[in-house]
MDAnalysis code that builds the backbone (N, CA, C; Angstrom):
import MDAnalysis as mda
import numpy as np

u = mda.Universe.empty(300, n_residues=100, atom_resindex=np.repeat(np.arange(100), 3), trajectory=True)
u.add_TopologyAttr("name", ["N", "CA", "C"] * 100)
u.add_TopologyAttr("resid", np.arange(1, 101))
u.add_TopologyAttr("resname", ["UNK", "UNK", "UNK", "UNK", "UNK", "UNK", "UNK", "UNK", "UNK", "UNK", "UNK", "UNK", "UNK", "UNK", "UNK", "UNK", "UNK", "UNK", "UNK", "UNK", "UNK", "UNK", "UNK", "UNK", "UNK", "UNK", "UNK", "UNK", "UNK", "UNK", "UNK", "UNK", "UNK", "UNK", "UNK", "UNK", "UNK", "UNK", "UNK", "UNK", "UNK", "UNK", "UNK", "UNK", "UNK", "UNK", "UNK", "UNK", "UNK", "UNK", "UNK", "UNK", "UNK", "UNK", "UNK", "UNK", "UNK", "UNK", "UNK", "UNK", "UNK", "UNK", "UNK", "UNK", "UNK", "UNK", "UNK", "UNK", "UNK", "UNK", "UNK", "UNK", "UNK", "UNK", "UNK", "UNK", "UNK", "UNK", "UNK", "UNK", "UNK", "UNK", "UNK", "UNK", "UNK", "UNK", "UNK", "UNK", "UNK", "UNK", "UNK", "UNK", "UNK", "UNK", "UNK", "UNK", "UNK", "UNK", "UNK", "UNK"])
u.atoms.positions = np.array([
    [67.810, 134.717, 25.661],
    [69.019, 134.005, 25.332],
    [68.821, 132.523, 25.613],
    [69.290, 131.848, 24.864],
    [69.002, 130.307, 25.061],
    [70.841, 129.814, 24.574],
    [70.660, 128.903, 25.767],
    [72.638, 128.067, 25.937],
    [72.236, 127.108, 25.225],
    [72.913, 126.794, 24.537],
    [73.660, 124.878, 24.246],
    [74.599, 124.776, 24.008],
    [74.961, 123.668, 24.148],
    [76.401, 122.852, 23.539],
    [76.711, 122.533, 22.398],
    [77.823, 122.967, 21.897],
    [77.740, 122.685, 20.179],
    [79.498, 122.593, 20.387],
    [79.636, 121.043, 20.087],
    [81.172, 120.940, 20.116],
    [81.279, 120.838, 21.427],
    [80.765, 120.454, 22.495],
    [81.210, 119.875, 23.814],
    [81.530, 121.519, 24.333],
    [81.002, 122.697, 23.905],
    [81.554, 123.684, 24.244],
    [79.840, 124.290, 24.752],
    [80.099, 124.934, 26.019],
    [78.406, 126.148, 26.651],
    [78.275, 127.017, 25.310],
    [77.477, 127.291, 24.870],
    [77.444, 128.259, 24.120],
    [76.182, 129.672, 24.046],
    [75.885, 130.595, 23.759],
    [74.670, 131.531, 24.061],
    [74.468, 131.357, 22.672],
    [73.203, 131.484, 22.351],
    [72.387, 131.575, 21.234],
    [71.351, 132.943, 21.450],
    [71.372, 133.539, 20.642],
    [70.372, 134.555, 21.009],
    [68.769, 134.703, 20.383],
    [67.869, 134.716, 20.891],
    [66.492, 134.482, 20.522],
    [65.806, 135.416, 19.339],
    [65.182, 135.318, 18.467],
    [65.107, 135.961, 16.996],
    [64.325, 137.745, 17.562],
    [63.773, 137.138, 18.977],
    [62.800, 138.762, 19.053],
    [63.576, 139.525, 20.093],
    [64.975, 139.326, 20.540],
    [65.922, 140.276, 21.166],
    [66.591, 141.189, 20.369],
    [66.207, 142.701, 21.022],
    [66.775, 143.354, 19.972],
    [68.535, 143.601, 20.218],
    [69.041, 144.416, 19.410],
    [70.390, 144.777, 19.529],
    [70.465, 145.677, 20.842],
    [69.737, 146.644, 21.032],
    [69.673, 147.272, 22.230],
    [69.157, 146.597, 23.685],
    [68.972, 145.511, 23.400],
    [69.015, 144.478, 25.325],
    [70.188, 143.552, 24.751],
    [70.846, 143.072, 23.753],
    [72.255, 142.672, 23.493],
    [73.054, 142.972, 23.962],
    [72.987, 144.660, 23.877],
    [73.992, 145.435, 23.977],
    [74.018, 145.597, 25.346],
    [73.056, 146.151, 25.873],
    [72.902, 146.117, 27.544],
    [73.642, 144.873, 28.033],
    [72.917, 143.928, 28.059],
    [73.520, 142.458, 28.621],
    [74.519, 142.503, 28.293],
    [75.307, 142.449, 27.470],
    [76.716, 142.847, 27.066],
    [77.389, 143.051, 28.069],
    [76.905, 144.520, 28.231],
    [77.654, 145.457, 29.607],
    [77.347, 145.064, 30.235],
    [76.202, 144.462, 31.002],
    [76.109, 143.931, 32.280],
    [77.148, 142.766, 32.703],
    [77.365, 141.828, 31.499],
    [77.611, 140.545, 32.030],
    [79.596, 141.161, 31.814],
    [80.052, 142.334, 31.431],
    [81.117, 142.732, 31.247],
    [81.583, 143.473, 32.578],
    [80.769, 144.275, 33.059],
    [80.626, 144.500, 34.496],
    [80.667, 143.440, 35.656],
    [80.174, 143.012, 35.764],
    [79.942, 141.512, 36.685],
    [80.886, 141.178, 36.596],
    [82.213, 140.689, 35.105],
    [83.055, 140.270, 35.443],
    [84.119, 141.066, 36.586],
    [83.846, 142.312, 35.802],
    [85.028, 143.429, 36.330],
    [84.911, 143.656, 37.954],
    [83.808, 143.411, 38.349],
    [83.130, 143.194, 40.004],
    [83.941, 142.485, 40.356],
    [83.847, 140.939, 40.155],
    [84.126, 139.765, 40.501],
    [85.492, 139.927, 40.765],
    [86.636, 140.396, 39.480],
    [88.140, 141.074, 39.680],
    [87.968, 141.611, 40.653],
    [86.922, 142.831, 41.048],
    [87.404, 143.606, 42.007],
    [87.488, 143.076, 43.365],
    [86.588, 142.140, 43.479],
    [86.204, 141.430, 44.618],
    [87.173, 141.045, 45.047],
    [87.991, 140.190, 44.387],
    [89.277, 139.282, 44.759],
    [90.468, 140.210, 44.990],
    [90.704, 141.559, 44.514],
    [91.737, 142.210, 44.109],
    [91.777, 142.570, 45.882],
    [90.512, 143.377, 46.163],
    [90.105, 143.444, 48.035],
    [90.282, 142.331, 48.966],
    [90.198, 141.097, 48.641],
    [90.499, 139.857, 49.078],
    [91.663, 139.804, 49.128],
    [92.507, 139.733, 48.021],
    [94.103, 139.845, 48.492],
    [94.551, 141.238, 49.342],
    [93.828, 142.287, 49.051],
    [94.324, 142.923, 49.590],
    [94.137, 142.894, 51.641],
    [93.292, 142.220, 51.810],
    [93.030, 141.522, 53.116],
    [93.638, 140.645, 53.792],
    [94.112, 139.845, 52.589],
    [94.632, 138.289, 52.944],
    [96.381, 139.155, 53.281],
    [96.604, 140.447, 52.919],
    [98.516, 140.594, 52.893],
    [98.583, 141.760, 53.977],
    [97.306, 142.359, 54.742],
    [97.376, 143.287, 55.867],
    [98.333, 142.594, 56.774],
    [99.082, 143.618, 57.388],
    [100.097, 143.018, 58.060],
    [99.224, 142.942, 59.414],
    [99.909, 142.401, 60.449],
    [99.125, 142.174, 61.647],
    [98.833, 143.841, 62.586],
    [97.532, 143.929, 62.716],
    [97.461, 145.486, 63.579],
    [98.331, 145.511, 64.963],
    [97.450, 146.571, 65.571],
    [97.456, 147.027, 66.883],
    [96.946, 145.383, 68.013],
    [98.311, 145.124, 68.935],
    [97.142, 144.506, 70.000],
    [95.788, 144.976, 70.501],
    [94.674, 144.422, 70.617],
    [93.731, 144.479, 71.417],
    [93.392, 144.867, 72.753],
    [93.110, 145.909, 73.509],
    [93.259, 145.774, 74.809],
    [92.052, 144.491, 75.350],
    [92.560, 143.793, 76.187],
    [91.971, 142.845, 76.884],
    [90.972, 143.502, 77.962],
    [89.930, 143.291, 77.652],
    [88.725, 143.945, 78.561],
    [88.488, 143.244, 79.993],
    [88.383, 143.372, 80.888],
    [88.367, 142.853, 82.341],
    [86.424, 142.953, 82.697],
    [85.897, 141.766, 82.978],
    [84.153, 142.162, 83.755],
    [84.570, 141.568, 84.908],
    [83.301, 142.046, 85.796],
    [82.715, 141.768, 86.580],
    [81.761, 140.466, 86.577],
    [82.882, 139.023, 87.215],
    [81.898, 138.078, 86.733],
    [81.160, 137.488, 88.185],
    [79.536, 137.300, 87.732],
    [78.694, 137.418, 89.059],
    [78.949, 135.683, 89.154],
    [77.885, 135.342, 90.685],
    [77.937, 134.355, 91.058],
    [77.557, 133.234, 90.311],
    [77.942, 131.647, 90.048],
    [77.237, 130.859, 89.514],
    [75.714, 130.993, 89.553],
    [75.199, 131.044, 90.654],
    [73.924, 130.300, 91.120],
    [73.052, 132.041, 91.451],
    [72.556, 132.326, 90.107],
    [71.813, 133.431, 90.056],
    [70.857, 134.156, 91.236],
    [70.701, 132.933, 92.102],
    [70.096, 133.122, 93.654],
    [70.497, 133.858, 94.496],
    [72.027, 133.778, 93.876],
    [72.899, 133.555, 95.172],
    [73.782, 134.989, 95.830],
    [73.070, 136.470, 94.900],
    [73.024, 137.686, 95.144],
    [73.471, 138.643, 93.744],
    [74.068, 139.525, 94.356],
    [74.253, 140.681, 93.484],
    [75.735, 140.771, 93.208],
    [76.048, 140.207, 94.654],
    [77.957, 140.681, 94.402],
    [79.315, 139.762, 93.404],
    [79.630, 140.404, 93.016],
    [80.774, 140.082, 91.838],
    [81.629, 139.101, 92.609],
    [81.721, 138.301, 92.151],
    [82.480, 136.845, 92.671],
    [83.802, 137.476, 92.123],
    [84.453, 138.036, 90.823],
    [85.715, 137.984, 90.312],
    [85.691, 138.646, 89.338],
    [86.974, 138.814, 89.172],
    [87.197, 140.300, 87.858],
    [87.689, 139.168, 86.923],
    [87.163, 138.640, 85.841],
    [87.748, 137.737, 84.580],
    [88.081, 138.998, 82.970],
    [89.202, 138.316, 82.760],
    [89.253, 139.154, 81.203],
    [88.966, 138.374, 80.358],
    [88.569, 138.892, 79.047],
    [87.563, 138.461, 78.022],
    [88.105, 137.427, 77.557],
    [89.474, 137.370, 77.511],
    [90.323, 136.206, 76.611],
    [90.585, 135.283, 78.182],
    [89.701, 134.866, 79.054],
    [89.582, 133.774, 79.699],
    [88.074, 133.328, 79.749],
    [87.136, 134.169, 79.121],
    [85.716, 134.002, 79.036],
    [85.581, 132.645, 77.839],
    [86.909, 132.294, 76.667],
    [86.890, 131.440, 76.117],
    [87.655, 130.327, 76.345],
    [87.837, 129.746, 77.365],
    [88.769, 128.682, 77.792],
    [88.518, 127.187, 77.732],
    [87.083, 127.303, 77.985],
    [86.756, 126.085, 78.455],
    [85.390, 125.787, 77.704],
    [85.119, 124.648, 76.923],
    [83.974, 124.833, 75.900],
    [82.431, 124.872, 76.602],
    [82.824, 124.306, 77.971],
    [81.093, 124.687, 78.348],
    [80.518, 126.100, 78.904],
    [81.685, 127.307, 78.610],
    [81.208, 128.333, 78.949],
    [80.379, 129.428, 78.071],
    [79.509, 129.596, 77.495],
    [78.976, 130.644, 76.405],
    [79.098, 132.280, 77.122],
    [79.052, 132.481, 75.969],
    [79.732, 134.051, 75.945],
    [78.333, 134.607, 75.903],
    [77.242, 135.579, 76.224],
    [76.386, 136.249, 75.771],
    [76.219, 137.633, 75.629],
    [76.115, 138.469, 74.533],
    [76.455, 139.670, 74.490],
    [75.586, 140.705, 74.083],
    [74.901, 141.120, 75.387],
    [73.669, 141.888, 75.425],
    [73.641, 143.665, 74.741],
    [73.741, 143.949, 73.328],
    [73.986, 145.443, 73.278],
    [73.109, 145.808, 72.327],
    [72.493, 147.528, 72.796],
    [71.261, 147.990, 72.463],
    [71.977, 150.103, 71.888],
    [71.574, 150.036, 71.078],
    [71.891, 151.389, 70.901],
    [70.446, 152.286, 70.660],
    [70.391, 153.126, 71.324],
    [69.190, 154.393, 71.463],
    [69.598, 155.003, 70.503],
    [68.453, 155.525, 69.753],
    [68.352, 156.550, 68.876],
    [67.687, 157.577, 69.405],
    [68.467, 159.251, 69.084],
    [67.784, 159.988, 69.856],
    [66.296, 160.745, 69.380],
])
């Protein structure tokens, strides 16, 4: 397939050794793709109008000492929604799942 402009308009031109049967295909493909693309957005709104869920339960750790030296024992019980308070604190979230 080869595009140009004819009349300020994109246009497809089709090449003399394409047969009707990859026409026809591409056809459907590029007719599909659109119908995707609908669907895509149709799930998008349907995302964008979910009403608000269930609260979250707020998870509570065990947060250890600053100064990694400085032992084993838990300085304080913090919940997760104070782990983001303050911008010099990073969050790091170590998780591994076994396969049996």
């Amino acid at each position: 397939m080869v595009n140009t402009i004819v009349d300020g308009t994109f246009r497809q031109t089709n090449l003399t050794n394409e047969s009707f049967e990859y026409l026809a295909k591409r056809e459907e493909l590029r007719l599909a793709e659109i119908e995707l693309m609908r669907q895509r957005e149709r799930v998008a709104e349907l995302h964008r109008h979910l009403p608000t869920g269930a609260p979250i339960q707020d998870y509570a750790f065990e947060e250890g000492p600053r100064d990694l030296n400085g032992g084993d024992a838990p300085v304080r019980t913090v919940c997760l929604r104070e782990l983001f308070t303050k911008p010099n604190r990073s969050l790091v979230i170590y998780h591994l799942m076994y396969g049996k």
